[in-house]
C-alpha positions in Angstrom: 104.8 124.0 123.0 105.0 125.0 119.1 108.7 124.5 117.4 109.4 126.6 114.5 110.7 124.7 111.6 112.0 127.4 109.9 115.7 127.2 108.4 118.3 130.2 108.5 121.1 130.7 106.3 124.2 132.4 107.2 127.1 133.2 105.2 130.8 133.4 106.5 134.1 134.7 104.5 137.3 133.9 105.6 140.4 136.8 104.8 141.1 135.3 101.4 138.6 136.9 99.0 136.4 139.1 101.0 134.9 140.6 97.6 133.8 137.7 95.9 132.1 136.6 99.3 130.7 140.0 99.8 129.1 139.8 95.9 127.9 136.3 96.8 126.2 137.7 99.8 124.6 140.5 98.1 123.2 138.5 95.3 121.9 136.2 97.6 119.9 139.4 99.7 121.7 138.5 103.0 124.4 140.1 105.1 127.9 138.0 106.1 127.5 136.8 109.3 129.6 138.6 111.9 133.5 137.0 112.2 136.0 138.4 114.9 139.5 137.5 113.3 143.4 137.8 114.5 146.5 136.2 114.3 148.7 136.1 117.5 151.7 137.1 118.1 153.1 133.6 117.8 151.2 133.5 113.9 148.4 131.4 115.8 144.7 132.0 114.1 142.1 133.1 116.5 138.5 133.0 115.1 135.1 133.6 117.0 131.5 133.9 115.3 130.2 137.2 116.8 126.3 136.1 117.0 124.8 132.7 117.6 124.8 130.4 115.1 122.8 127.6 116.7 120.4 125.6 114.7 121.7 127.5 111.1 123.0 126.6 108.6 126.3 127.7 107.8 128.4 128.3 104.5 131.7 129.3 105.0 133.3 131.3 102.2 137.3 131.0 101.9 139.4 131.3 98.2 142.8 128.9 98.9 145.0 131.6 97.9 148.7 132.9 98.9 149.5 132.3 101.5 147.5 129.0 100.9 147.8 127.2 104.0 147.2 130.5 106.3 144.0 130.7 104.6 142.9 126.7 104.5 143.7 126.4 108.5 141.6 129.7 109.0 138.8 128.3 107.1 139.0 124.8 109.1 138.5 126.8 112.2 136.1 128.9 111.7 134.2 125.6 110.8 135.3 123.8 114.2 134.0 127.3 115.9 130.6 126.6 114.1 130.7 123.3 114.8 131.0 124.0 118.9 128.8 126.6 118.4 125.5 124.0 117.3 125.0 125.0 113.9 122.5 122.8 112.3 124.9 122.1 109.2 127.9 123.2 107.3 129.3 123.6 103.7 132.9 125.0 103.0 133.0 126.8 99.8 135.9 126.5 98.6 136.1 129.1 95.2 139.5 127.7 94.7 140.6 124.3 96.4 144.4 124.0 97.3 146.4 121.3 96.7 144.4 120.2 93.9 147.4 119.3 91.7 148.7 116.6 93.8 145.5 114.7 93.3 147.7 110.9 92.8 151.3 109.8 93.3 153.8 110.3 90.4 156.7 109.7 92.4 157.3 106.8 95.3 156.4 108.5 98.7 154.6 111.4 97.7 151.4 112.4 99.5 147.9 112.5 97.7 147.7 116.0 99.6 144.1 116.7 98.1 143.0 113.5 99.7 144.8 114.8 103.0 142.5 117.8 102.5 139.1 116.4 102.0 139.9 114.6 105.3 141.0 117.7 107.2 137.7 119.4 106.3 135.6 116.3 107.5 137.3 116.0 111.1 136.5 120.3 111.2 133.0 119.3 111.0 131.8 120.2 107.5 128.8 118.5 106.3 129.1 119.1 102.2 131.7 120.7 100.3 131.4 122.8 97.3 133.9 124.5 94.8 134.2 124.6 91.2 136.4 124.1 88.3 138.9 121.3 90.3 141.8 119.9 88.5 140.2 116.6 88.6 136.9 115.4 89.3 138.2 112.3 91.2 138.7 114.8 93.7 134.8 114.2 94.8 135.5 111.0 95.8 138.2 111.3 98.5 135.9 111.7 100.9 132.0 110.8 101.7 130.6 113.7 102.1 128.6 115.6 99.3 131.0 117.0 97.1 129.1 119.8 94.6 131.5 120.2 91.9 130.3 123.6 90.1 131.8 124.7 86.8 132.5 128.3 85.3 131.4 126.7 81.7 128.6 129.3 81.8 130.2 132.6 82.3 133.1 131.9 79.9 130.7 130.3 77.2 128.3 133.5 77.6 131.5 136.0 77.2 133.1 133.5 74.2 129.9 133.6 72.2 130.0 137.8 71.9 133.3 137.9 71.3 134.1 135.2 68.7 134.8 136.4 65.4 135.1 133.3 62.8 136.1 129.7 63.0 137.6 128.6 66.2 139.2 125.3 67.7 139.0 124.9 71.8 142.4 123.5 72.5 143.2 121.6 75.9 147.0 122.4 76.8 147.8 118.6 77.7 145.9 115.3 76.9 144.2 115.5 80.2 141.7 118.3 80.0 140.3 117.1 76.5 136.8 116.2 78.4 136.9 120.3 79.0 137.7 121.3 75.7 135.0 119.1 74.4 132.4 120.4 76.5 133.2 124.3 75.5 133.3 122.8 71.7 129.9 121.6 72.3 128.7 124.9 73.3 130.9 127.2 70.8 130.0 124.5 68.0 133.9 124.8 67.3 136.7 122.2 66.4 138.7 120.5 69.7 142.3 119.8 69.7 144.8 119.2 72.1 149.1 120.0 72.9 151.2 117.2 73.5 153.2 118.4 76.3 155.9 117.1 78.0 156.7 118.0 82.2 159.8 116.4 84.0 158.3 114.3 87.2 160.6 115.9 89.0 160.9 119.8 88.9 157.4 121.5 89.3 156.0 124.8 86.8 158.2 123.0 84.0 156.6 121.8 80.8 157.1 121.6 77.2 154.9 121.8 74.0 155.8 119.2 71.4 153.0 119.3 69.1 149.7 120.1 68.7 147.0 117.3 67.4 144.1 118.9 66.0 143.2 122.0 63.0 143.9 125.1 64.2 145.6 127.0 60.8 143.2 129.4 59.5 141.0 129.5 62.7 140.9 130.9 66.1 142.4 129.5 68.9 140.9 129.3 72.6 143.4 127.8 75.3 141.1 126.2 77.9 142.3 125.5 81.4 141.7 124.8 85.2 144.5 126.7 86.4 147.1 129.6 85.1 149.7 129.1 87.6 153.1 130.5 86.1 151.8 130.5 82.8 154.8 128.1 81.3 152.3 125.6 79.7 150.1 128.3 78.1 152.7 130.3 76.8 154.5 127.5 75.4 150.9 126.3 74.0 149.9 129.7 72.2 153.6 129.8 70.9 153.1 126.4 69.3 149.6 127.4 67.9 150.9 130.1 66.2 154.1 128.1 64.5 151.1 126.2 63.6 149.0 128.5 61.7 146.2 129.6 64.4 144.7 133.1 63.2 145.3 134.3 66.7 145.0 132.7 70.3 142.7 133.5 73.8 143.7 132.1 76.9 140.5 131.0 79.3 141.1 129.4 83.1 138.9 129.6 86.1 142.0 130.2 88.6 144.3 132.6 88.3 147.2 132.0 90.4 149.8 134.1 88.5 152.6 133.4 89.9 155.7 134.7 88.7 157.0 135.1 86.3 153.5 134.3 84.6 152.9 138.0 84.1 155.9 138.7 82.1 155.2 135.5 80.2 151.9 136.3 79.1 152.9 140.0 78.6 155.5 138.5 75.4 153.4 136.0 74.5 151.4 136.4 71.4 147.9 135.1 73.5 145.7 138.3 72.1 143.5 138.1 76.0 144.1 136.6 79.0 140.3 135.0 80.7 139.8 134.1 84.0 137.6 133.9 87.2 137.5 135.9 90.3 137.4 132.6 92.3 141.2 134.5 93.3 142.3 137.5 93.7 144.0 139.1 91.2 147.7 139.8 92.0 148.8 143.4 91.9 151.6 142.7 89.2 148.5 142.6 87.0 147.1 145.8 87.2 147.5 147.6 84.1 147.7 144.4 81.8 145.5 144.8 79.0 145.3 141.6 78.1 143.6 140.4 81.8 139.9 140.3 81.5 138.2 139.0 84.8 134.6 137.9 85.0 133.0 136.8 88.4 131.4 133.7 89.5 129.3 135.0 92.2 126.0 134.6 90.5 127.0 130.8 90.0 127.9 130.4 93.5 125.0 132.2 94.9 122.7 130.1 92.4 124.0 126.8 93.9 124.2 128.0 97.4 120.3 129.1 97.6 119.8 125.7 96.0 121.8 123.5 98.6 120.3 125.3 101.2 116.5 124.7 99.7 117.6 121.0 99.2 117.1 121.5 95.2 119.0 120.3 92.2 122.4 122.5 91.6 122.5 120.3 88.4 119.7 122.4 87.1 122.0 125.7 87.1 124.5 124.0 85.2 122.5 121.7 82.5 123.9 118.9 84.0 127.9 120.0 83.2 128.4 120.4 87.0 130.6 117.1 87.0 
């Protein structure tokens, strides 16, 4: 008896952001595997994979979008379906990871929700997990299973460099994502800075700029960030940067959640153009802004995912920013 060792990939999307996982798909030559999905009348999630999946292996596709935990409990079972079903292995891809912001406690008895998430993924079944651009890197190591960490540095660094026209400062909206800023300085060769910022523990899309520590009068300035959420911190940022003598100010962040009111926001603002990532879907309140330029990540994702699934280095794609 002769056993084939051949592997098979298959690609699955959950109902968040078809598009991005039909692009993926495409790029990587292959067709989505087949996914009966429907919600009961109770709001219950039924999944079923509609050919066999035994002995593949399995990436399952899902954005963590609105409404957020709909999406995250439809990806978790469509990986305990492929799980039951024998395939060989399994990776969530996870374009946009939710409940990334509540990475640590900043009040007594709060959760550490995106450790609760990491560990609701490993009792699904998933054997790796892989997303991009997360609020914090510490993130990788709530749980033990491989954690590919993939960054939209490229795309944004590619579209930066044909755009920029004259000296420019990469400016982190808070003291945190100064490692960020750095790295798209190093790129850009440009000046880094940062906004002191102040946000009350206790109410949530509420923060303050207070002062910005860095050059930014005469030059350029490029707002770097994870996530655009209601758009209070980079408003407040490009309105400080302005005060402060910037020339003029971009916005870039991988996830746009635009929440309200974060297109009326950025619609007064004086940020000239508004960056981000398809790892979402882009709200309807956003059609017919100006300012919005979206650029996808698919070829990234489809890069890594022929990688993981040929067991070579994803590090390689990225030049060794994939942190």
């Amino acid at each position: 008896m002769e056993i084939s060792a051949q592997k098979r990939l298959m690609l699955f999307s959950g109902s968040a952001n078809p598009e991005l996982a039909a692009e993926i798909a495409d790029l990587m030559s292959i067709k989505p595997g087949g996914l009966e999905r429907s919600v009961f009348a109770s709001g219950e999630i039924y999944v079923r994979p509609t050919e066999s999946v035994r002995g593949a292996d399995c990436f399952v596709i899902q954005s963590h979008c609105r409404p957020i935990n709909f999406h995250i409990m439809e990806q978790l079972l469509i990986i305990d379906a492929l799980r039951r079903a024998s395939a060989k292995r399994i990776t969530a891809v996870m374009p946009s990871f939710g409940y990334s912001r509540q990475d640590k406690k900043g009040l007594p008895r709060e959760p550490i929700s995106a450790r609760l998430m990491v560990d609701m993924f490993a009792a699904a079944g998933v054997d790796r997990l892989v997303s991009i651009d997360l609020h914090s890197g510490q993130i990788q190591g709530f749980t033990s299973k491989p954690f590919d960490h993939l960054t939209a540095l490229p795309i944004f660094v590619d579209y930066l460099e044909k755009t920029l026209d004259g000296p420019t400062t990469i400016v982190s909206p808070d003291a945190g994502g100064v490692k960020r800023a750095e790295r798209y300085a190093r790129h850009l060769n440009s000046y880094v800075g940062f906004v002191h910022k102040r946000r009350e523990a206790d109410k949530r899309n509420v923060a303050e700029a207070l002062a910005m520590i860095g050059k930014v009068r005469g030059r350029h300035a490029i707002i770097v960030d994870d996530i655009v959420d209601t758009a209070g911190t980079a408003t407040s940022a490009a309105n400080l940067l302005i005060e402060q003598g910037a020339l003029s100010v971009r916005l870039v962040a991988t996830h746009g959640v635009l929440s309200p009111p974060a297109m009326e926001r950025l619609r007064d603002s004086d940020i000239r153009e508004v960056v981000i990532a398809n790892t979402l879907p882009v709200p309807e309140s956003a059609n017919g802004f100006s300012k919005l330029k979206v650029l996808s990540v698919a070829p990234l994702f489809a890069q890594a995912l022929k990688a993981i699934f040929s067991d070579e280095s994803v590090s390689e794609i990225f030049l060794g920013e994939n942190l």
